[in-house]
NUKE-334093 format. One line per 4 residues: their letters; for each residue x negated, y, z of C-alpha. Coordinates in pm, whole numbers. Example, Ala and Ser with C-alpha at 12.3 -4.5 7.8 and 13.67 -1.06 7.14 Angstrom:
REM NUKE-334093
as> -1230 -450 780  -1367 -106 714
END
This chain:
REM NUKE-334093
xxxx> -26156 12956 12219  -26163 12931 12626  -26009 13242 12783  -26304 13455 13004
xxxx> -26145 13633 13290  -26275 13972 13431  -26217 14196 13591  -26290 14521 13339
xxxx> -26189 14542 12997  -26493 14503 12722  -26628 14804 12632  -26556 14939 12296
xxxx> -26805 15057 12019  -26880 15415 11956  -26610 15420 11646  -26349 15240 11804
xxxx> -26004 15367 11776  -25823 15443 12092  -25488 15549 12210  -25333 15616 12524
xxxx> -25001 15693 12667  -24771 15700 12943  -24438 15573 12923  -24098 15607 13158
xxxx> -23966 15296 13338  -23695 15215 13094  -23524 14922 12898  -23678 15099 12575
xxxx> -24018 15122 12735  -24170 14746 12532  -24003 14882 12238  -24236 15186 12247
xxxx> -24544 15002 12330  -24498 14760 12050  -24478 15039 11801  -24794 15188 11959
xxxx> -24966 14854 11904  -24837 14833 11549  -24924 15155 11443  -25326 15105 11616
xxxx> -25313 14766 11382  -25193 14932 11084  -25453 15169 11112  -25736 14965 11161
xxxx> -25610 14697 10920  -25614 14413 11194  -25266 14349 11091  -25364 13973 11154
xxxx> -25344 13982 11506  -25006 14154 11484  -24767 13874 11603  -24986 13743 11902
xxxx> -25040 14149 11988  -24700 14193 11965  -24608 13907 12165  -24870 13927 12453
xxxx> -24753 14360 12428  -24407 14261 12539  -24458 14081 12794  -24671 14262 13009
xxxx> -24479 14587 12938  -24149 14408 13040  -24308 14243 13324  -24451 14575 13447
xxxx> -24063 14759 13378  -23853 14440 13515  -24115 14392 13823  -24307 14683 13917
xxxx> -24012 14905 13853  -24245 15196 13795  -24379 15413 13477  -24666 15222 13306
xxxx> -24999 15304 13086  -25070 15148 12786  -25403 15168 12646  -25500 15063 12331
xxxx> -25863 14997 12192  -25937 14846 11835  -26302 14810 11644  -26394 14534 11390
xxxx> -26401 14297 11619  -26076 14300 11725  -25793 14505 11981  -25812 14576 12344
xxxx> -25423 14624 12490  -25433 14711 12892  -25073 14781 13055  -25129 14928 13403
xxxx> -24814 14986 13671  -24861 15188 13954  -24645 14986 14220  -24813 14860 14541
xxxx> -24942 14530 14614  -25128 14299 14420  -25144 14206 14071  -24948 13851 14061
xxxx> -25194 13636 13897  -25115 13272 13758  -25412 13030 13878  -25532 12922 13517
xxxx> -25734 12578 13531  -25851 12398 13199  -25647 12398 12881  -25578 12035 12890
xxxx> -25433 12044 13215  -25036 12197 13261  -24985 12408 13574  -24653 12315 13755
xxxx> -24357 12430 13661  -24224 12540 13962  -24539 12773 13996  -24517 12928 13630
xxxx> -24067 13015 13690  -24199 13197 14023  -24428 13406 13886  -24383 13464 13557
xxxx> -24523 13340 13211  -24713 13660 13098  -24973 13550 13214  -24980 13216 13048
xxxx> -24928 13342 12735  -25230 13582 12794  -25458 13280 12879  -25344 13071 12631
xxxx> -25356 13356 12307  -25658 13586 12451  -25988 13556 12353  -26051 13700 12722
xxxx> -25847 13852 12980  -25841 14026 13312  -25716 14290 13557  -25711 14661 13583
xxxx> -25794 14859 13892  -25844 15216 13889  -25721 15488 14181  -25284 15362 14234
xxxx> -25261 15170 13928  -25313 14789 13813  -25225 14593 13554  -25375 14312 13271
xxxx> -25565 14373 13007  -25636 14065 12639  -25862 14096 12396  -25793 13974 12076
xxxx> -26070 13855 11853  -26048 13940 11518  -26145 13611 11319  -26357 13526 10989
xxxx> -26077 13419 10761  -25798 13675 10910  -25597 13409 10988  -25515 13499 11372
xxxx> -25547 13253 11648  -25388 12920 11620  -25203 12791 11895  -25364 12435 11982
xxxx> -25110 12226 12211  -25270 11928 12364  -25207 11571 12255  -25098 11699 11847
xxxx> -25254 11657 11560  -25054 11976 11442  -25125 12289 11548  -24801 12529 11419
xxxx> -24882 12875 11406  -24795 13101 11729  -24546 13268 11426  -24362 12962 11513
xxxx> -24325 13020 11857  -24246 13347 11835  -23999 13292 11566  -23885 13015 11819
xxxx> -23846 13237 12086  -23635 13518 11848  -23412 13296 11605  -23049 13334 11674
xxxx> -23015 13631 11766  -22756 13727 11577  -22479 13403 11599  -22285 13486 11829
xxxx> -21970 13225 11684  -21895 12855 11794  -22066 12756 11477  -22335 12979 11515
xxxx> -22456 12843 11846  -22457 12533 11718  -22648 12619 11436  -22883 12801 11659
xxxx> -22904 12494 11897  -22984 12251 11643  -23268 12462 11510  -23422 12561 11856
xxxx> -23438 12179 11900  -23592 12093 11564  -23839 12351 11645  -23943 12276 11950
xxxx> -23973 11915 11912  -24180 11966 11613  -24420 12200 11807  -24413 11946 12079
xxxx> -24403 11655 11862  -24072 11516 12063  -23895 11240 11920  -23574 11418 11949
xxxx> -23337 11608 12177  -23014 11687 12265  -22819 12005 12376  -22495 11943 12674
xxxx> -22267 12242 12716  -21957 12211 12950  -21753 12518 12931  -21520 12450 13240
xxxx> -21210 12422 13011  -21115 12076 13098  -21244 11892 12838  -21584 11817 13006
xxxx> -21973 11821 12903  -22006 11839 12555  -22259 11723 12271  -22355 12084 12125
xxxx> -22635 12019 11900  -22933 11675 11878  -23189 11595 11714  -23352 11321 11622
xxxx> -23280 11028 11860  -23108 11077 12189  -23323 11117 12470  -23342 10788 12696
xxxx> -23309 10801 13058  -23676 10744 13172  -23963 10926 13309  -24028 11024 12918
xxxx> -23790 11276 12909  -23785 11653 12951  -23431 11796 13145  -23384 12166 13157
xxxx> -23089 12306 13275  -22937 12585 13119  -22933 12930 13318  -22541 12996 13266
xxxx> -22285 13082 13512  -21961 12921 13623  -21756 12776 13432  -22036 12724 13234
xxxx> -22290 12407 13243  -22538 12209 13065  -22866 12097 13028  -23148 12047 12721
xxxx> -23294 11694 12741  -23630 11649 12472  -23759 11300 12430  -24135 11404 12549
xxxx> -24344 11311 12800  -24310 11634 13095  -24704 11711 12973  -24946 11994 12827
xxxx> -24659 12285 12718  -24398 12093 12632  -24197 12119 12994  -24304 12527 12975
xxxx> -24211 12532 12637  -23878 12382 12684  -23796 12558 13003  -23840 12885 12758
xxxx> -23650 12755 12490  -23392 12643 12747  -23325 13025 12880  -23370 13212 12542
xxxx> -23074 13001 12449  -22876 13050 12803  -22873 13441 12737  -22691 13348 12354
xxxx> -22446 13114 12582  -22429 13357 12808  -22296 13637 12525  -22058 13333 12388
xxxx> -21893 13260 12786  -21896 13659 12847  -21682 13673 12447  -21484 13394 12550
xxxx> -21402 13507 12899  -21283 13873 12729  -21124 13705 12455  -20924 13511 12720
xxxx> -20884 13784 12923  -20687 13991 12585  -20462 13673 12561  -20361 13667 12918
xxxx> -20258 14065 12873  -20062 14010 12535  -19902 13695 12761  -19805 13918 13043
xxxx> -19649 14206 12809  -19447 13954 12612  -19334 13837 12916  -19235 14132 13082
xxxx> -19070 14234 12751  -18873 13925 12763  -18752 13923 13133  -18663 14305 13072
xxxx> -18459 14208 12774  -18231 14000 13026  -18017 14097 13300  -17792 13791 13394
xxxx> -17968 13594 13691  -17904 13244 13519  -18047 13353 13206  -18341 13485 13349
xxxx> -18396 13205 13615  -18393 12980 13342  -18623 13237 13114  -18911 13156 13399
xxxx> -19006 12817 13335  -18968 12839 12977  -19237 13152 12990  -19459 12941 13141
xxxx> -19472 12560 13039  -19668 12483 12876  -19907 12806 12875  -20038 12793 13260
xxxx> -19880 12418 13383  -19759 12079 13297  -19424 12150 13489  -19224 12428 13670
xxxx> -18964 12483 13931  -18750 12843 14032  -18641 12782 14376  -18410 13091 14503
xxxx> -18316 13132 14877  -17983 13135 14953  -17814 13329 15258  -17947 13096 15485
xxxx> -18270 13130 15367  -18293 12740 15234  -18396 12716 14858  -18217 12578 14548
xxxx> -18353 12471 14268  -18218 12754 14019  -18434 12585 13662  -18703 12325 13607
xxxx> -18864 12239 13267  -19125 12005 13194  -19389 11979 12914  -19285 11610 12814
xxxx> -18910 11586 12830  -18899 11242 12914  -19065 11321 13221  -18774 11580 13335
xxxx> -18576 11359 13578  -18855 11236 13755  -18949 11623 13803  -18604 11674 13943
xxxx> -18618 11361 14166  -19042 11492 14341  -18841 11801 14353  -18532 11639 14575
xxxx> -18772 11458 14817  -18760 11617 15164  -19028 11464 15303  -19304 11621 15511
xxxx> -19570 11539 15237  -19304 11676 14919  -19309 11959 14733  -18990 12074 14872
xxxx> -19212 12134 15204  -19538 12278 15040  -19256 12517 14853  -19090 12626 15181
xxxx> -19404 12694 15319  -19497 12936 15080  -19161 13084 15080  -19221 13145 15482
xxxx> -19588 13229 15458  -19529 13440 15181  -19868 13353 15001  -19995 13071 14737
xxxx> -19970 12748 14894  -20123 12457 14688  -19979 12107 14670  -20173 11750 14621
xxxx> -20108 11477 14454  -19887 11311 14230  -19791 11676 14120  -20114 11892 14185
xxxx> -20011 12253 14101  -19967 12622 14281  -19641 12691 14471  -19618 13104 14439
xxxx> -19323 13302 14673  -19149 13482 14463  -19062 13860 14652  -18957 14196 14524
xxxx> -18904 14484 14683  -19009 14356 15021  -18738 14050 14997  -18819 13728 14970
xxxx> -18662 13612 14672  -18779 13207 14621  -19079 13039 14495  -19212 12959 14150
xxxx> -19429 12608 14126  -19623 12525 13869  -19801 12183 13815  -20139 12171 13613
xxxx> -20217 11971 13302  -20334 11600 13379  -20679 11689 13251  -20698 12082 13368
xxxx> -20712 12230 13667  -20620 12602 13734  -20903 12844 13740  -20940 13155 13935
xxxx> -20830 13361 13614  -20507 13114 13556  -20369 13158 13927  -20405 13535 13899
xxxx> -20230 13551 13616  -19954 13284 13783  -19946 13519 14077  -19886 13833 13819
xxxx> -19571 13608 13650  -19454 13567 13992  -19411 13955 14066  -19271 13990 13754
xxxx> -19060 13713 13750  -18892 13828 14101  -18834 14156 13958  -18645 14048 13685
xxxx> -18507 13838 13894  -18395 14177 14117  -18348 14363 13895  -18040 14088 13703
xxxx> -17944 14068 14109  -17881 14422 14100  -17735 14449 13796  -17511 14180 13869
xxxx> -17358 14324 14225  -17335 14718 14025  -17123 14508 13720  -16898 14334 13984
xxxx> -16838 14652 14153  -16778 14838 13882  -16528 14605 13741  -16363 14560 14094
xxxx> -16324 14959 14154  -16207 14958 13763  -15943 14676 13813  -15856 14903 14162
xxxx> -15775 15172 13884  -15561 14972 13693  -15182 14820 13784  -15244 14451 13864
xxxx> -14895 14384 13600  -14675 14575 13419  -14322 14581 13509  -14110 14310 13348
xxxx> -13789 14436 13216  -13515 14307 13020  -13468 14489 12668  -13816 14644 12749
xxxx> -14108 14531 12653  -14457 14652 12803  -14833 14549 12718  -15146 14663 12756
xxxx> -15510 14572 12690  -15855 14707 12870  -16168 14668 12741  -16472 14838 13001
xxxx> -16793 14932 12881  -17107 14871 13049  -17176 14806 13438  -17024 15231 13497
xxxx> -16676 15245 13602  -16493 15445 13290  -16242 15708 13344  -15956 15572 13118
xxxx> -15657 15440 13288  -15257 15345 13198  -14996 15332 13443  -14605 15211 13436
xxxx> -14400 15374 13719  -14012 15304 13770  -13853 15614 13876  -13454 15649 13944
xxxx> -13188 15347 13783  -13388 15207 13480  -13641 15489 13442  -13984 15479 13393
xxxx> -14268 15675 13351  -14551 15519 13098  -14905 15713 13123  -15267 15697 12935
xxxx> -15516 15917 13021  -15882 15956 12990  -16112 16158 13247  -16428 16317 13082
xxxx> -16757 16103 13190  -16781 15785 13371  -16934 15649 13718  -16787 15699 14060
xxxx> -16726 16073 14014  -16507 15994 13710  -16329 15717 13910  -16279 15953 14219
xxxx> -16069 16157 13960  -15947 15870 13789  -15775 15778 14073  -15694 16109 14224
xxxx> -15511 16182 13909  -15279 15839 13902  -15190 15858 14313  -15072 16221 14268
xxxx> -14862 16153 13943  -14711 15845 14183  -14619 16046 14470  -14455 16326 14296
xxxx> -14256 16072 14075  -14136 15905 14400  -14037 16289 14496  -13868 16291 14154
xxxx> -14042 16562 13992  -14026 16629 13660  -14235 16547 13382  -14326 16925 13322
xxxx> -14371 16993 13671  -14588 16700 13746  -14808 16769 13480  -14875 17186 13590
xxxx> -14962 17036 13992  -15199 16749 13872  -15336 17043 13692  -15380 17243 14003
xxxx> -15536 16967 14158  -15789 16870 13900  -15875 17279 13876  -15919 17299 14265
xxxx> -16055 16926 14376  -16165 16776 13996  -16560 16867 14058  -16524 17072 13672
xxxx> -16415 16725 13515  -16099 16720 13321  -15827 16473 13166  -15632 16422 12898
xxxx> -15321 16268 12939  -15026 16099 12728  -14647 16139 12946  -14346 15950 12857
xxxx> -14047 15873 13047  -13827 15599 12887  -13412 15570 12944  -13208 15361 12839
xxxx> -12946 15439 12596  -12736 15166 12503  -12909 14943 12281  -13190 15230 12192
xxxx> -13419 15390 12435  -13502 15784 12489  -13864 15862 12494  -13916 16228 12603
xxxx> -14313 16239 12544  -14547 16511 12635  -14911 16529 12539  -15233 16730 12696
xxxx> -15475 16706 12543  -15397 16377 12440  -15446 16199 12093  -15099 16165 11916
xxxx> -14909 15825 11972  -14832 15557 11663  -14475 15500 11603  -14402 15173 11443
xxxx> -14061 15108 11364  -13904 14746 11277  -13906 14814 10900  -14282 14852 10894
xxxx> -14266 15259 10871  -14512 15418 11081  -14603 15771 11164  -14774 16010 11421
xxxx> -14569 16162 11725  -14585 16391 12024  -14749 16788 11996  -15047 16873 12111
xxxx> -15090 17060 12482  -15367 17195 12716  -15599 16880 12901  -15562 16956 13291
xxxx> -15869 17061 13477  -15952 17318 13222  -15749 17615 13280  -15543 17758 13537
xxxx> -15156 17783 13320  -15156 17507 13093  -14849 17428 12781  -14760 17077 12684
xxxx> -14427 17080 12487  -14224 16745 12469  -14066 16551 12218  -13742 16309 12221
xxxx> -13795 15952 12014  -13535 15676 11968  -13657 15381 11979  -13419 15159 11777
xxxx> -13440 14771 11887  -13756 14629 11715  -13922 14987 11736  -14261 15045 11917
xxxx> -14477 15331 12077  -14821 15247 12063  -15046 15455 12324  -15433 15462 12332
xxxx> -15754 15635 12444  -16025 15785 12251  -16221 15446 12270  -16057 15290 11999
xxxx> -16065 15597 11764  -16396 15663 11827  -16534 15300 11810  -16818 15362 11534
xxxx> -16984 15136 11303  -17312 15286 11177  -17175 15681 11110  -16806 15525 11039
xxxx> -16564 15606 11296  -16275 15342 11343  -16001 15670 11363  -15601 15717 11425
xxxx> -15539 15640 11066  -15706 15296 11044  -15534 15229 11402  -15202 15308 11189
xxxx> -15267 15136 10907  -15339 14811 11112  -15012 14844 11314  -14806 14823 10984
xxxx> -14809 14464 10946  -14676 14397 11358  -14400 14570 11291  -14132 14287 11487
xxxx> -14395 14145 11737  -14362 14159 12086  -14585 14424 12275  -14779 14174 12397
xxxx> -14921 14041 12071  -14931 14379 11900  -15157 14484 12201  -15386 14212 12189
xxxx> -15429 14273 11761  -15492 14631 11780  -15722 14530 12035  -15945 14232 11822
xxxx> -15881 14487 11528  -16079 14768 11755  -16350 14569 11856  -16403 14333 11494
xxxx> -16487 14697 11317  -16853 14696 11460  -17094 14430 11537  -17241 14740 11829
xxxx> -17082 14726 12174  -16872 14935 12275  -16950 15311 12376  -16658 15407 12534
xxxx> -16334 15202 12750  -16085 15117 12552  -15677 15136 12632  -15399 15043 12468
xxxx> -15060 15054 12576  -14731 14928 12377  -14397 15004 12463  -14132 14817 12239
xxx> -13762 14804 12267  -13659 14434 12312  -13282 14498 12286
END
């Protein structure tokens, strides 16, 4: 039945039903008015004009909320003849109308995308239709006809011998709503197209999506035969955003409804692609952070500068590149490579020769230009990729490069997180630097700490073993000092904590027990004035300290050994006896008066003294503490060596009793009589 346009809605009979309301400009607003409509059908009993009520509802009340932006009123009017539904808006201006010409003839395209199709729905469903003008308000008002058999308005699309219902439109329009997986959409995608070509009697039609991930426009869903390219052919493309693209092609003439209809079909299934690029794009986005953490994690675990330089490339072929490079800068500010990797190993010497050209055009140049500029510099062919300077703490450190895959180029989310390695990279990279210089000078103020040799002296023998801990200077330290004709003084000690404040003591402690041997002192004496010292100048740290001065007695040698603090030597003698010697006395730093009584030892020939700091006795494994007895028991079976090799056992024998590393320094010192 032809549409009759007025301008006033029909007026009702004396027992119509009608219900009006005002509703807020909100997304929930067409919800609302549909359930008004319902509940006016359900009423009445026209529940046969329900779907094209329901459909022609919404989109005047979204058209009014999306457009007018204001509050609208919804009237609506049902008698046995049918329902009256006007939505009025109370913005200014016009009501945009869409110029409606005979049912056989389409209107453009172009025309119905600017303005909206509400309106052609309204013509096309309504028995008759019109506009609303009363004080600030306008709007549209349908009438719906109620028919003789109750079987609702069919929807008659020119050129078809079938007429589908407009429950197939609508159930066009709605379907898919709730796939939101790959295989979902293309589900959904096949059965938008069988529907619509079966409304519009199409031949068949196919569904493109590119999704901007390198592997170009894809074949999501057909039906039918493919469309051919010829004026025959419907081409809609779909409303999606970057990186997304595609298009709908239907193999039917561009005629009647079937361009409008496909243009519809075409966005309804944009907003579901739209949901999939939006899941994707978070989806891709959680990756990229669970990347980044692992990497960080990784770089953190590492703190030698090869290790980590050659951690970088490994973190990221073949995740963001084909290829990449770690240039560093060296004092001149010229970079070396410091690691390459490629994805294809075979390919890895031809990386390292692109990366030895100099020429203007090379990577080399791109590369120093980034390092100079400071910011992403990207290179051309053969190697296309992203050159990133790698800086930390203000300094510029090197670059990373990073060449893409031969069929993927780097998106905007890809060089951001390559940007993100970079800084994290160049930290780690720092941060090893750092390490690095703080573990070479701890072990050069350490060795400063330390004799450079022991004395060597016929009939005497003298070893010792260090083992530092860490990148801290320790406080343990041994010392061999000659003092009058074939004397010498042999000392271990051990001051509390460890840094530079432990070494300013450590070393405070041996240069005062050398100067007042040179003044020949003795033993007791030196050990109350480095007491003094540590009391007045030791900054409330303290030391323990093992004392022995050795003489030569014929073939034996006189040990006269005093102990503060100190843990008790091992004796070993050449049968294979062992015991415990030296008494206990006061550690210096700790109290003005201190006592530290000595005691004489003979070593026979083939007899040893073995000396040692709490680091070997307190080496633990799990809650198991290595201890002076096992240290005992292991010396038993070097009874005979030389001090050298019983030094070096008792050392492997420490550090073998745990997988851990060491907590604390350890020293060892062996004196043995050679005679």
């Amino acid at each position: 039945m032809p549409a009759e346009v007025g301008t006033v809605p029909i007026g009702a009979s004396p027992d119509a039903l009608v219900r009006r309301t005002r509703l807020p400009n909100d997304r929930r607003t067409p919800a609302a008015a549909r359930a008004l409509v319902r509940s006016v059908l359900e009423e009445t009993g026209l529940v046969a004009l329900l779907n094209e009520a329901l459909l022609l509802t919404t989109e005047l009340s979204t058209n009014a909320v999306v457009h007018a932006n204001t509050d609208l009123e919804i009237e609506v009017t049902a008698d046995a003849g049918g329902l009256t539904v006007s939505v009025t808006d109370f913005a200014p201006g016009p009501v945009e109308q869409l110029a409606v010409g005979p049912r056989n003839e389409s209107p453009d395209i172009g025309e119905v995308a600017e303005r909206g199709r509400g309106l052609l729905l309204v013509d096309h469903f309504a028995s008759r239709w019109g506009t609303v003008h009363e004080g600030d308000g306008k709007g549209v008002w349908f009438r719906l006809d109620q028919q003789g058999d109750g079987a609702g308005i069919p929807v008659r699309l020119p050129g078809h011998a079938e007429s589908p219902s407009l429950g197939a439109l609508t159930g066009l329009l709605r379907s898919g709503s709730e796939k939101h997986t790959d295989e979902g959409l293309t589900d959904l995608a096949t059965d938008l197209l069988s529907r619509l070509a079966r409304l519009t009697g199409a031949a068949g039609g196919v569904v493109r999506l590119d999704r901007g991930d390198g592997t170009g426009r894809q074949l999501l869903a057909r039906y039918g035969r493919a469309p051919r390219d010829n004026a025959d052919t419907i081409r809609v493309p779909l409303n999606v955003h970057r990186p997304y693209s595609g298009e709908l092609e239907l193999d039917a003439s561009p005629v009647g409804y079937a361009q409008s209809l496909a243009t519809m079909v075409a966005e309804r299934f944009s907003l579901h692609l739209e949901n999939d690029r939006l899941r994707r794009a978070d989806a891709r986005r959680q990756t990229w952070m669970t990347f980044l953490a692992e990497a960080s994690e990784l770089l953190a675990q590492s703190l030698d500068v090869n290790l980590t330089m050659a951690l970088i490339p490994q973190l990221v072929v073949p995740r963001l590149g084909q290829w990449c490079a770690v240039h560093t800068t060296d004092a001149w500010g010229r970079l070396q490579l410091a690691a390459a990797t490629h994805a294809e190993e075979s390919q890895l010497a031809q990386l390292h020769s692109s990366l030895a050209d100099t020429g203007p055009e090379s990577i080399l140049a791109r590369l120093e230009e980034a390092s100079r500029l400071g910011t992403q510099v990207m290179f051309g062919t053969p190697s296309e990729g992203y050159a990133v300077p790698l800086v930390a703490r203000g300094a510029r450190l090197g670059t990373l490069a990073v060449g893409r895959h031969p069929k993927h180029r780097h998106d905007a989310d890809e060089v951001a997180v390559l940007e993100d390695v970079a800084r994290r990279a160049a930290l780690a990279i720092d941060n090893a630097r750092i390490h690095d210089e703080r573990h070479r000078v701890a072990r050069t103020l350490q060795a400063s700490l330390l004799p450079p040799a022991l004395p060597h002296v016929d009939g005497i023998g003298f070893a010792a073993e260090y083992v530092p801990t860490g990148s801290e200077v320790g406080g343990d330290f041994y010392d061999v000092v000659p003092f009058g004709d074939g004397q010498y003084l042999v000392v271990v000690g051990d001051v509390s904590g460890k840094g530079v404040q432990a070494a300013t003591v450590t070393g405070l402690v041996r240069d005062v027990i050398r100067i007042l041997v040179d003044d020949g002192k003795a033993m007791s004496e030196i050990l109350w004035r480095v007491n003094r010292t540590l009391v007045q100048r030791g900054g409330g740290r303290y030391c323990t300290l093992a004392m022995a001065s050795v003489t030569r007695q014929g073939e034996s040698l006189g040990v006269c050994l005093h102990l503060a603090g100190h843990d008790r030597a091992v004796l070993v003698r050449a049968d294979g006896r062992t015991s415990f010697v030296g008494e206990g006395g006061t550690a210096l730093g700790l109290l003005e008066t201190i006592t530290s009584p000595d005691v004489s030892i003979t070593l026979d020939p083939g007899d040893s003294l073995i000396f040692y700091t709490d680091g070997v006795t307190e080496r633990r494994r799990g809650r198991e503490l290595f201890g002076s007895n096992r240290l005992r028991e292991a010396a038993v079976p070097l009874a005979g060596y030389p001090a050298d090799v019983t030094a070096a056992r008792l050392r492997s024998t420490t550090i073998n009793f745990s997988v851990e590393e060491p907590r604390d320094d350890i020293a060892i010192l062996v004196l043995r009589n050679d005679a």
